[in-house]
N, C-alpha and C positions, 0 to 999 in steps of 0.2 A: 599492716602496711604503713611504712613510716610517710610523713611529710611531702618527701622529694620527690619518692617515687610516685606519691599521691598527683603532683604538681609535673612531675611527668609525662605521667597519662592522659591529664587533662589537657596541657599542650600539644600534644600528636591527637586526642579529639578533637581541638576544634581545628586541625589543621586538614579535617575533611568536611569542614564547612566552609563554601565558596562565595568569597567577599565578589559584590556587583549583583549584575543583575542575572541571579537564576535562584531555585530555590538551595534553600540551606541545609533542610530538614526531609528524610520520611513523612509519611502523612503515619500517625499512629493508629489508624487503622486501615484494613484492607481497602481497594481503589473500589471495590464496590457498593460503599457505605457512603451514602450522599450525606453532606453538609447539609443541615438543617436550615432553612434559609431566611428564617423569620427569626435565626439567636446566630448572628452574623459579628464579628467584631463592631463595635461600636454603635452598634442599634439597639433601640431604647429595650431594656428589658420589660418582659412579660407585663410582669406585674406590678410594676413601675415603670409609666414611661417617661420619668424624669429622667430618670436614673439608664446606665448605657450599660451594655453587657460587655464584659471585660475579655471575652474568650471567643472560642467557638464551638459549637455543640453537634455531634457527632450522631445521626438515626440509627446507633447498634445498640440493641438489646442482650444482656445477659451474653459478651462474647467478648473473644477476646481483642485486648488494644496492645501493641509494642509500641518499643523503644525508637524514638524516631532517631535519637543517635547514638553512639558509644557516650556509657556516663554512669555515673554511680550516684547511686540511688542515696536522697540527701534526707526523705524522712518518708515512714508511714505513719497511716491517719490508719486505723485501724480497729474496730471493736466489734465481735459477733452478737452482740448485744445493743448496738446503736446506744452506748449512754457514758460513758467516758472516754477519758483516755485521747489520744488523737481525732477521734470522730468529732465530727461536727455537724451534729442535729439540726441544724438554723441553715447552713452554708451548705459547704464540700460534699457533707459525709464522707464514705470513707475512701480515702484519696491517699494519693503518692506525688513526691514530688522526685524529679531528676534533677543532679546536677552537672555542667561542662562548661566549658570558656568557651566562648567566642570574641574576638579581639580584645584579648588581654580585660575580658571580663564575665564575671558569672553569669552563667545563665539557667536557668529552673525552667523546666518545662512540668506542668499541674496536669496531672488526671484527677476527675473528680467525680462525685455519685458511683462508687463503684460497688461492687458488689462483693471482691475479694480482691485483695492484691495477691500478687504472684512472687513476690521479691520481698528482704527484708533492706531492711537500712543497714547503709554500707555497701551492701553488693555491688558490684559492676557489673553493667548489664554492656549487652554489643545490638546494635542499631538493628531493629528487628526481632527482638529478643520479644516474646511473651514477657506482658509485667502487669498485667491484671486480667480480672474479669469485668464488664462492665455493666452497672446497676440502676436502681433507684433512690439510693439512699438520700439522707440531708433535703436540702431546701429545692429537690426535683421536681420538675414538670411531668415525669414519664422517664420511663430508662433510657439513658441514651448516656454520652461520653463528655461532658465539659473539659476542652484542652485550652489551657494558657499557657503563654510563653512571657518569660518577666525575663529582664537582662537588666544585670548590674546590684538587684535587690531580689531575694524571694519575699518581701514583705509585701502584706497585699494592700496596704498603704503609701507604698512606694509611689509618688509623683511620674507621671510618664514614662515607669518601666516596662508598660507594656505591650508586646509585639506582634502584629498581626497574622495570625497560624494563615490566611490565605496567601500571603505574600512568602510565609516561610517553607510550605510545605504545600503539595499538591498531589492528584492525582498523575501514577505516570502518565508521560505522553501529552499532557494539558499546561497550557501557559497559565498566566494571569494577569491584569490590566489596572495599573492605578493612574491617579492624577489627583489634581487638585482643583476644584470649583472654587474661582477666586469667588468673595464674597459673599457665601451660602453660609445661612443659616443652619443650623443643628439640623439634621436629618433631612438634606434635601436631598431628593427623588434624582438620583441617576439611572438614565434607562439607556440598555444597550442592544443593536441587533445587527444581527440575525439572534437569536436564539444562542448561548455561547458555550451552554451544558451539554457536558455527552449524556446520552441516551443509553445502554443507563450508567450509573444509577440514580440521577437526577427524573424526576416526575414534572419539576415546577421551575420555573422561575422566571421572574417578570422586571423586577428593576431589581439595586441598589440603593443605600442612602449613604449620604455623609456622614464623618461620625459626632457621637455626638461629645462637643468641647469643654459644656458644663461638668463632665466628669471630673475630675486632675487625673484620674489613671488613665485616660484615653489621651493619646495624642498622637502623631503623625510619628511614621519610622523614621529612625537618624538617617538611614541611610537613605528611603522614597522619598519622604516628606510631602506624602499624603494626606488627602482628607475626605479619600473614597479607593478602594478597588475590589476587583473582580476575579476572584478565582478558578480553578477547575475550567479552564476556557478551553474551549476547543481550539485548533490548528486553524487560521484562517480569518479575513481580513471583516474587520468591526466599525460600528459607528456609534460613539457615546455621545450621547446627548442629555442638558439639564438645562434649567433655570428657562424651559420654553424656547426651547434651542439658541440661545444667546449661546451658550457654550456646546461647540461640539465639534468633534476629532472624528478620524478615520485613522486606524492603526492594524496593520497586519502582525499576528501574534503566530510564532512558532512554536514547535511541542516544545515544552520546558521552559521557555521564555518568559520571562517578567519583562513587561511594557510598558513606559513612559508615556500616558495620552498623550499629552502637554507638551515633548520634543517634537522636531521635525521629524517626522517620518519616511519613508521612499515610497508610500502609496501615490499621493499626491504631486510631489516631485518628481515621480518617475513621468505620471502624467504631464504633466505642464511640461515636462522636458520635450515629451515628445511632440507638442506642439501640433497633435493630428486628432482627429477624433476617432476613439479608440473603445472598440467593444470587446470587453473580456469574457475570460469563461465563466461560466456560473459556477457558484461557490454554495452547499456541496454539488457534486456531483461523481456518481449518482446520487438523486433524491429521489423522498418517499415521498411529499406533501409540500416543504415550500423550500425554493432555493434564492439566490441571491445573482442578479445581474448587475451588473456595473458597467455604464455607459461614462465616459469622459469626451467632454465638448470644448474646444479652447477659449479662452478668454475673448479671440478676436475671432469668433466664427461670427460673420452676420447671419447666415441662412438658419438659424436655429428652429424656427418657426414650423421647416417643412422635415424636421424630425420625426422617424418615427419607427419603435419597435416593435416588432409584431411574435409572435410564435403560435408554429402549425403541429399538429400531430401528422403520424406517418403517413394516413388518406393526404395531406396539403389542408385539411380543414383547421379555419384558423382559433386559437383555442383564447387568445389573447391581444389587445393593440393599447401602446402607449402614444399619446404624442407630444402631452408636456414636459417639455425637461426644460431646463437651467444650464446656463456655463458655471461649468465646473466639474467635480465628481458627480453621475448620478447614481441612488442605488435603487433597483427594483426589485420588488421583493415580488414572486410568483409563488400564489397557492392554488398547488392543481386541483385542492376540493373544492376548493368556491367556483372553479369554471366549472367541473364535472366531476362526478361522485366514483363514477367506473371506470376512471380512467385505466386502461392496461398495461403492461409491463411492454414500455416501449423505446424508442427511440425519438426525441422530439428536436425540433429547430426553430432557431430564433435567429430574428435577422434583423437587420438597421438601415435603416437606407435614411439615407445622408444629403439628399435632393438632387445626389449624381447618380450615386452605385450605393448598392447594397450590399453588404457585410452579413457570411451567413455563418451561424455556429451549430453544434450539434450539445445536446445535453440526453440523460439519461432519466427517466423513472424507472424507480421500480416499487411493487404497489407492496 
């Protein structure tokens, strides 16, 4: 295949990659292989936690990883023998790389520890395509998938070539959430909630960190210019908090959406606009264990005092009462095991009284 046509193909690829904000990429492997969350972009590696992990690691064993987009395959690492040739015993092992443009520059996407590739160099592969199996080889923890994404350099020296797989690529149907902690140090603790993984096939997850800047191949994307985010997020409205809540957002994320903490948002806006105090629905609902209530109070309410939320099961027995809150957003997080263990597959109501009237909602369990 000559030059041109080489240089043609690769222009009509990336012109199915969509500049702003949504993702870019496939995830390379199937949506039911949880992100491993302790080998996250920019969080200190295993075995060094000076040193920051350059990628993100994938929980598949021995199975297969595709093409996250149309692109021809730019090298294999390869030997049934673990001892020359492309492999790398210390690092990768045995790995493949992609190649395609994204605005008028290269981009490599890394499979790494694999167990076999499926493609040779040169091939074009089409987004979705089978292009490995995936192993234990090289400088592994366990089997699983190490994926990098570099733009502009496939060299693994390259200064801030590197691109965040959660902001590029995600489970269908899941957003993602970045921002920036002015001030933080290497690896501060961003915690997010409600809970923002689906179920499954996530098991765990409890915060975020910042990444870490000592690296030179770690750095904030051109296009977010980040220095945290949060992938695979469920549909529905969040609150990040760090640095002991000196910094903290409320952002509603849609399916597919990449989210700006840090812009204004229409949560809050929406609120204050309305200038009324405002009880919304619980988020989820149905829930199994704990859901999210959000109470909004206005700036000039003086009765805030004789606030108070309560929620009954279907007897009217009451299962729950708040009566602290703040002007402003509130969020209340209810877990039905800590009031009762048996609870039953029912119909439940919450309600708000205002020191006038009271405000009643309906929400769902189901056990």
């Amino acid at each position: 295949m000559n030059n041109l046509l080489f240089t043609i193909l690769l222009l009509t690829f990336s012109s199915q990659i969509i500049f702003s904000q949504s993702f870019r990429l496939l995830r390379p492997v199937k949506d039911n292989i949880q992100a491993n969350g302790s080998y996250l972009y920019g969080e200190p590696r295993y075995l060094n936690p000076s040193l920051a992990h350059l990628g993100i690691d994938y929980a598949i064993a021995y199975d297969t990883c595709y093409a996250s987009i149309d692109s021809r395959v730019y090298f294999v690492g390869y030997n049934p023998n673990d001892t020359i040739g492309g492999y790398e015993p210390g690092g990768a092992g045995n790995y493949i790389i992609l190649q395609t443009m994204w605005n008028n520059r290269p981009l490599y996407l890394l499979y790494m520890h694999l167990k076999k590739p499926l493609v040779v160099t040169d091939q074009y592969v089409t987004q979705g395509q089978p292009v490995a199996i995936t192993g234990n080889t090289g400088n592994s923890t366990g089997p699983h998938l190490h994926f990098e994404i570099r733009l502009g350099t496939v060299s693994y020296s390259g200064v801030r070539t590197r691109r965040n797989p959660e902001l590029w690529c995600a489970i269908s149907g899941m957003g993602a959430i970045y921002g920036r902690v002015p001030s933080a140090s290497n690896n501060t603790r961003v915690d997010i909630s409600p809970d923002p993984k689906p179920r499954p096939p996530y098991t765990t997850f409890s915060y975020a960190l910042t990444y870490n800047f000592n690296d030179p191949a770690i750095g904030s994307d051109d296009i977010y210019q980040e220095n945290y985010a949060i992938g695979d997020v469920k549909p529905g409205i969040y609150t990040i908090t760090a640095l002991g809540g000196a910094y903290r957002r409320v952002v509603r994320v849609n399916a597919g959406q990449v989210v700006n903490a840090d812009l204004q948002t229409e949560v809050e806006t929406d609120l204050i606009a309305q200038n009324s105090i405002q009880l919304y629905q619980n988020f989820p609902n149905p829930f199994n264990s704990v859901t999210n209530i959000r109470v909004f109070i206005p700036y000039d309410f003086e009765g805030i005092s004789k606030i108070k939320l309560e929620i009954f099961n279907s007897l009217g027995e009451k299962l729950f009462e708040k009566e602290d809150f703040t002007h402003g957003l509130n969020e209340i997080y209810f877990n039905s095991k800590e009031i009762v263990s048996d609870l039953s597959n029912q119909i439940l109501f919450y309600r708000l009284f205002d020191g006038n009237k009271f405000i009643t909602r309906k929400m769902i369990y189901l056990k």
